[in-house]
C-alpha positions as CSV (number, residue, x, y, z in Angstrom):
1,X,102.0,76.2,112.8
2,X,98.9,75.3,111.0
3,X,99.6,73.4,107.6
4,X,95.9,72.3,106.8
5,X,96.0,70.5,103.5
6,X,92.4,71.8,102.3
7,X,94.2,75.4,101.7
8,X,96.1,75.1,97.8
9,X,99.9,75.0,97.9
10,X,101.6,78.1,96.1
11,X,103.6,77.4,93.3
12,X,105.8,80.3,92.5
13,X,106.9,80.0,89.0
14,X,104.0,77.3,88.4
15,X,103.3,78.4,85.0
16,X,106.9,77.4,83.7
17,X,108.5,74.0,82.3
18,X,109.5,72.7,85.9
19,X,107.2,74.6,87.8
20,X,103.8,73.4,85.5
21,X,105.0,69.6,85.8
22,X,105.7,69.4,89.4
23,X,101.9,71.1,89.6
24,X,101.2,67.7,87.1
25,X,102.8,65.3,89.7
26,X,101.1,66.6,92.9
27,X,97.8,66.5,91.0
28,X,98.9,62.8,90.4
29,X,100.0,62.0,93.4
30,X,97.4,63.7,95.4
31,X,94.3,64.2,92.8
32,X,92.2,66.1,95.8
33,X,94.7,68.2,96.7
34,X,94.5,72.3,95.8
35,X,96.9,73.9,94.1
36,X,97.3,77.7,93.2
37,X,99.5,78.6,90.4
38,X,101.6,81.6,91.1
39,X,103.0,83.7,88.5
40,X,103.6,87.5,87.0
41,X,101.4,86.4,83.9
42,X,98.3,85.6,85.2
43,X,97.0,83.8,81.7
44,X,99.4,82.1,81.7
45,X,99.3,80.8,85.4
46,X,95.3,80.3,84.5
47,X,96.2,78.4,81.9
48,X,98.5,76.2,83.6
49,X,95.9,75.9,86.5
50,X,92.9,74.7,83.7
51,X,95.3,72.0,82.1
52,X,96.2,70.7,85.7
53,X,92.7,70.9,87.6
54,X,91.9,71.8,91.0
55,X,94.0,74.5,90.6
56,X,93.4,78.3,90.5
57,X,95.7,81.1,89.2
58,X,97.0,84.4,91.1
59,X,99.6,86.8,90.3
60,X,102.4,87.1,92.4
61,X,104.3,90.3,93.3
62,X,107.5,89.6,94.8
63,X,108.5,93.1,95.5
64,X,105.4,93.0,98.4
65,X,106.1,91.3,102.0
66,X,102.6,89.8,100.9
67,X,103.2,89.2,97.4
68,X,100.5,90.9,96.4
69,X,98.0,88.2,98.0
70,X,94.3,89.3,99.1
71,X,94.3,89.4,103.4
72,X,91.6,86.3,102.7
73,X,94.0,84.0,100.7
74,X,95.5,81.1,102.9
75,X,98.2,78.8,101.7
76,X,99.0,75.2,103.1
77,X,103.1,75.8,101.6
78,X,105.0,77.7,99.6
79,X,106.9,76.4,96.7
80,X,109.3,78.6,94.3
81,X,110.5,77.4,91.0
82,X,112.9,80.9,90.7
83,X,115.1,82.8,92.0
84,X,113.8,85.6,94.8
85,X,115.9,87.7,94.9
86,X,113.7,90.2,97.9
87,X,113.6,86.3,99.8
88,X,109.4,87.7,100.1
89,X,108.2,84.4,99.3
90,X,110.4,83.3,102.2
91,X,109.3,85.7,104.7
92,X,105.5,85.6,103.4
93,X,105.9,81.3,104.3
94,X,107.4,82.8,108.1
95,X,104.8,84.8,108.7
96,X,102.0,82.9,107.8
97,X,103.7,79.8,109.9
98,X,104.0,77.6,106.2
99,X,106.4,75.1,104.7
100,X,108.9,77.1,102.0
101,X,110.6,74.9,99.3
102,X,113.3,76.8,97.1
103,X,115.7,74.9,94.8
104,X,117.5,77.9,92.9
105,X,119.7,78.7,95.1
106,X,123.7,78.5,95.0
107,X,125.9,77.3,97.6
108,X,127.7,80.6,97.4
109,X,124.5,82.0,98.3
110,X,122.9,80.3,101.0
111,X,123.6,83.0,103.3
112,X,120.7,85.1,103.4
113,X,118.0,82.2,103.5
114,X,120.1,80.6,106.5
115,X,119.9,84.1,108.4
116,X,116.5,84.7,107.7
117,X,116.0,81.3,109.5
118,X,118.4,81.8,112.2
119,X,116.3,85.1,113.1
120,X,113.0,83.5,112.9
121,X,114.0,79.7,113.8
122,X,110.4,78.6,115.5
123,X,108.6,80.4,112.5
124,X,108.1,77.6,109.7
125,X,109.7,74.5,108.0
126,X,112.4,75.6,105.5
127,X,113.5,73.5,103.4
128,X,116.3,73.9,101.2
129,X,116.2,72.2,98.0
130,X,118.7,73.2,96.1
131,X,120.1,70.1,95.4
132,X,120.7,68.6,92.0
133,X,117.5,67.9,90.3
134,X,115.7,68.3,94.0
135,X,117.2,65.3,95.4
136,X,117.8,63.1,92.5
137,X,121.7,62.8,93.0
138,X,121.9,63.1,96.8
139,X,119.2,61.0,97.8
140,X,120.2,58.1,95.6
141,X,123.7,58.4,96.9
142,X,123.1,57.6,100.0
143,X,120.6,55.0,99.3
144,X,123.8,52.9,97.1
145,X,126.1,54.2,100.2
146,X,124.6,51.1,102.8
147,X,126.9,48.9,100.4
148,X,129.9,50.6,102.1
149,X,130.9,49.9,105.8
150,X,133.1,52.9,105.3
151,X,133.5,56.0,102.5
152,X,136.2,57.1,101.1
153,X,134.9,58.8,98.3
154,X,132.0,60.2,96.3
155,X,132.2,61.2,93.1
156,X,128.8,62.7,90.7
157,X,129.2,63.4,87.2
158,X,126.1,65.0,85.3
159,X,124.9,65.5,82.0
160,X,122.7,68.2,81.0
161,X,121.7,68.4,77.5
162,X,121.8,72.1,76.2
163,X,117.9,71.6,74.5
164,X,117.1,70.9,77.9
165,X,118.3,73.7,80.1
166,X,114.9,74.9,81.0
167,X,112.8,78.0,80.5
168,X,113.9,81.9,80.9
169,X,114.2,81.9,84.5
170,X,115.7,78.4,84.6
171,X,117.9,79.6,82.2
172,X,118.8,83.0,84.2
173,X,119.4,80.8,87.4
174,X,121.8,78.5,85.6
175,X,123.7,81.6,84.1
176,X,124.2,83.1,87.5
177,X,124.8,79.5,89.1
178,X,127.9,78.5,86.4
179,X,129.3,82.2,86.1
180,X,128.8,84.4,89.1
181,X,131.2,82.1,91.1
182,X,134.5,82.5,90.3
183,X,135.1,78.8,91.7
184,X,133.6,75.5,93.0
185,X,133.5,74.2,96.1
186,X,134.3,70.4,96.7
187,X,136.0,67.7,99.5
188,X,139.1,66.5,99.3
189,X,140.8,64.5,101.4
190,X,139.2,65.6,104.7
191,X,139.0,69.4,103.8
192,X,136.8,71.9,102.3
193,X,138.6,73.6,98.6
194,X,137.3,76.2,96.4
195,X,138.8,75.2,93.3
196,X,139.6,76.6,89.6
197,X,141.3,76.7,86.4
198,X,142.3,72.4,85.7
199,X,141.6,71.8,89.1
200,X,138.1,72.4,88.4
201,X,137.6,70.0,85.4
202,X,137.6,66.2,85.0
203,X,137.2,63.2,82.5
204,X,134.5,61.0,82.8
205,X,133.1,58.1,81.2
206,X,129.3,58.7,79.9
207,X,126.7,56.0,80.2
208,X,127.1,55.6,76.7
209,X,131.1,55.3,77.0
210,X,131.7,58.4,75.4
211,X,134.9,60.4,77.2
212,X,133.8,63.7,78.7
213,X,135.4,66.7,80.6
214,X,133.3,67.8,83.3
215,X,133.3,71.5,85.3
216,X,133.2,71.5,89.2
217,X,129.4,72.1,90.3
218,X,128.4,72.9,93.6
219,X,125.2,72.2,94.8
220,X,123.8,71.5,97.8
221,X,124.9,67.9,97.5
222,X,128.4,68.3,98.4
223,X,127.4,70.0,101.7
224,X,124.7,67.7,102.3
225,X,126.2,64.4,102.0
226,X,129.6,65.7,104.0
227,X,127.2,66.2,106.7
228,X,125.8,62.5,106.1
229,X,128.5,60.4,105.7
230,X,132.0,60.6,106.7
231,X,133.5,60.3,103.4
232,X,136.9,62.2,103.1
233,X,136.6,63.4,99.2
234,X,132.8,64.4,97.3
235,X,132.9,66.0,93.9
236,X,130.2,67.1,91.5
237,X,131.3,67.5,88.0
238,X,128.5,68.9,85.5
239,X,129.0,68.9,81.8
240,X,126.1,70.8,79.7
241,X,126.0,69.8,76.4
242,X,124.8,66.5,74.5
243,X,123.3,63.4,76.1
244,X,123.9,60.4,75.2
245,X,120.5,59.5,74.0
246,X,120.8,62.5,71.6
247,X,123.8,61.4,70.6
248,X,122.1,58.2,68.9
249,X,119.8,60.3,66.9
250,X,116.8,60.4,69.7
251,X,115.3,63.0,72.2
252,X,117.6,64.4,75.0
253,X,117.4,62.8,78.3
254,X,119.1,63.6,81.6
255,X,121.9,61.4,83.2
256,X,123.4,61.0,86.7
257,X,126.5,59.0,87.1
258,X,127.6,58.3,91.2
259,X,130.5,56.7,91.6
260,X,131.5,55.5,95.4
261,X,134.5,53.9,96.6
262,X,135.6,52.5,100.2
263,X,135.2,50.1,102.2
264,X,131.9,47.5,101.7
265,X,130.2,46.0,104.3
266,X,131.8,42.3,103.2
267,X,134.9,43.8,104.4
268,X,136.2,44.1,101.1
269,X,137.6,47.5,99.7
270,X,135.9,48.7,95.9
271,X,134.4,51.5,93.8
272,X,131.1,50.8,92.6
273,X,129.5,53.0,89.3
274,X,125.8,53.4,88.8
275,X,124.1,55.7,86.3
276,X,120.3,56.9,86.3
277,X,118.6,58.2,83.4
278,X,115.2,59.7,82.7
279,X,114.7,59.5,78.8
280,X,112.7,62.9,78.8
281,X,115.2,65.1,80.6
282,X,115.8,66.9,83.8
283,X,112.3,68.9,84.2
284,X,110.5,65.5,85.5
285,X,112.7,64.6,88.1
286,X,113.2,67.6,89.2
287,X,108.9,67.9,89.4
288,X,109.2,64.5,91.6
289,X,111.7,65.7,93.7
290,X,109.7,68.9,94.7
291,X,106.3,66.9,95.0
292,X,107.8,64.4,97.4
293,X,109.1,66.9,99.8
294,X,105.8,68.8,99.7
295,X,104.0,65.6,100.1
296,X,106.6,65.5,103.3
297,X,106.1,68.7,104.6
298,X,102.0,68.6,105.0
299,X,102.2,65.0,105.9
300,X,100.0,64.0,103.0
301,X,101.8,60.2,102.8
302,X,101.6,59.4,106.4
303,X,103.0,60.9,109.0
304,X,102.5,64.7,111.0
305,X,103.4,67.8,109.3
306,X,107.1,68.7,109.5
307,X,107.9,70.9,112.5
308,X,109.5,74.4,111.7
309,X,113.2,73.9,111.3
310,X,115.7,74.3,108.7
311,X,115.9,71.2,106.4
312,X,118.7,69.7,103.7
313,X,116.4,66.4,101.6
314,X,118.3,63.9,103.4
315,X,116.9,65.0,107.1
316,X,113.8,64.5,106.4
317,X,113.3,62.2,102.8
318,X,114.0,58.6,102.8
319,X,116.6,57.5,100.4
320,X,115.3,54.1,99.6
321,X,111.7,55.4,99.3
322,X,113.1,58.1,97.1
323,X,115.1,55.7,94.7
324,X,112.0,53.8,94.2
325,X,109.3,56.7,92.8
326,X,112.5,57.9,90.9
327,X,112.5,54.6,89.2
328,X,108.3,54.1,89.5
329,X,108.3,57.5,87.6
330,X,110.5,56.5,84.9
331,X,113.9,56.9,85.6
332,X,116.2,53.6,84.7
333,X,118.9,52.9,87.0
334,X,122.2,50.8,86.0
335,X,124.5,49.5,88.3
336,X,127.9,48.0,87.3
């Protein structure tokens, strides 16, 4: 697998309001490091690619095994910020031997990106990043989870303002993710339930202490962190609608709530409740989240390339690490 850094990463979808920023951060984390910004709209992905620097446009054809790339264009990773449906962006990453990152995808529809893997295992590193906000809820949950001996439960409650789902294909992944799926998948007590109906909703408190009803989510979390930890119950309840900070007259900003309960280290049984917020929404976290795991992939912080495999955030991110550049790049975190 050859994952040479000097070649730009792809950035399918780089032109749009995740996409462009995560192309911001990399150029911030990594000023030397090339970037190609992938779109339909070539202008649009040139204009992008101007803004950022160091960066060149293409168009990207995802109906073509190749996606309509030149035999002379080499990529160090492939990144998509958009649903593929032809999974070409996938198989163009297998067969030139190159990290993928995808974060669109629904736990309901993991299935063909796991069997593309399972046929081509050795091919390329895959990772599968279709977490909430790329990591931002998972990772930290785990991090907060070395207070606990034991875990009994986890429980996430999010808030997504409605000025701040996203762009059109952000938006046409959310629609497919919240209503294709007749139900939600969750952990309770020990075993796997796809739930509806009242089932399906909760009450929450908001950082703000404002009551709210949340719907059952499912991203890649749940699965995640059931494979982490060995807690008996994990729920992700989402609510779109106003933040809090809008709420007190200002801009809309994004909020995580995690909520753990069980057994601390001190020997002492309790439920601890911390909240992260980003005062200008969910498009910046999500850009860090995808920047760190393509920083992981080439090994641009230390550290080889990632080996081909099939990868959740947790396998191969650290939490603490993680928690820190959320925080570093703006996110406050409250626990109580």
């Amino acid at each position: 697998m050859s994952t040479n850094p000097q070649r730009p990463v792809l950035i399918i979808g780089g032109s749009g309001l995740v996409g462009s920023q995560t192309a911001k951060t990399l150029r911030r984390l990594h000023p030397s490091l090339p970037l190609t910004i992938g779109g339909r709209d070539l202008a649009r992905a040139d204009a992008v690619a101007k803004e950022v620097g160091g960066a060149d446009a293409v168009r990207v054809d995802l109906e073509r095994r190749d996606l309509g790339q030149p035999d002379g264009r080499a990529y160090s990773a492939v990144v998509v910020f958009l649903k593929d449906d032809t999974l070409n962006s996938m198989k163009y990453a297998q067969a030139k031997g190159i990290p993928y990152v995808s974060i669109s995808n629904g736990v309901f529809e993991m299935g063909p990106e796991v069997a593309h893997y399972i046929h081509q295992p050795a091919s390329a590193p895959i990772f599968m990043d279709s977490t909430w906000l790329a990591g931002a809820a998972m990772l930290p949950a785990l991090h907060f989870a070395r207070e606990f001996k034991t875990l009994e439960s986890i429980e996430f409650a999010v808030v997504l303002d409605e000025q701040d789902v996203g762009g059109p294909a952000a938006y046409v992944d959310f629609e497919r993710l919240t209503n294709v799926a007749t139900s939600s998948l969750l952990l309770q007590d020990g075993r796997w339930r796809w739930v509806r109906g009242a089932d399906a909703t909760r009450t929450f408190t908001a950082v703000d202490g404002t009551q709210l009803q949340g719907q059952v989510y499912s991203p890649f979390d749940v699965l995640g962190l059931a494979a982490a930890t060995e807690a008996r119950s994990i729920r992700f309840d989402m609510v779109v609608g106003e933040s809090a900070t809008r709420r007190r007259g200002g801009p809309f900003s994004t909020e995580i709530i995690i909520e753990l309960s069980g057994l601390k280290q001190d020997g002492t049984r309790g439920r601890v409740r911390h909240e992260l917020v980003h005062p200008e929404g969910q498009a910046p976290v999500t850009a860090l989240g995808v920047s760190i795991a393509v920083e992981r992939l080439l090994g641009l912080a230390g550290g080889p390339p990632v080996a081909p495999g099939l990868y959740l955030p947790h396998v191969l991110l650290d939490p603490a690490s993680f928690v820190q550049r959320l925080e570093a790049f703006g996110t406050r975190i409250r626990r109580s």
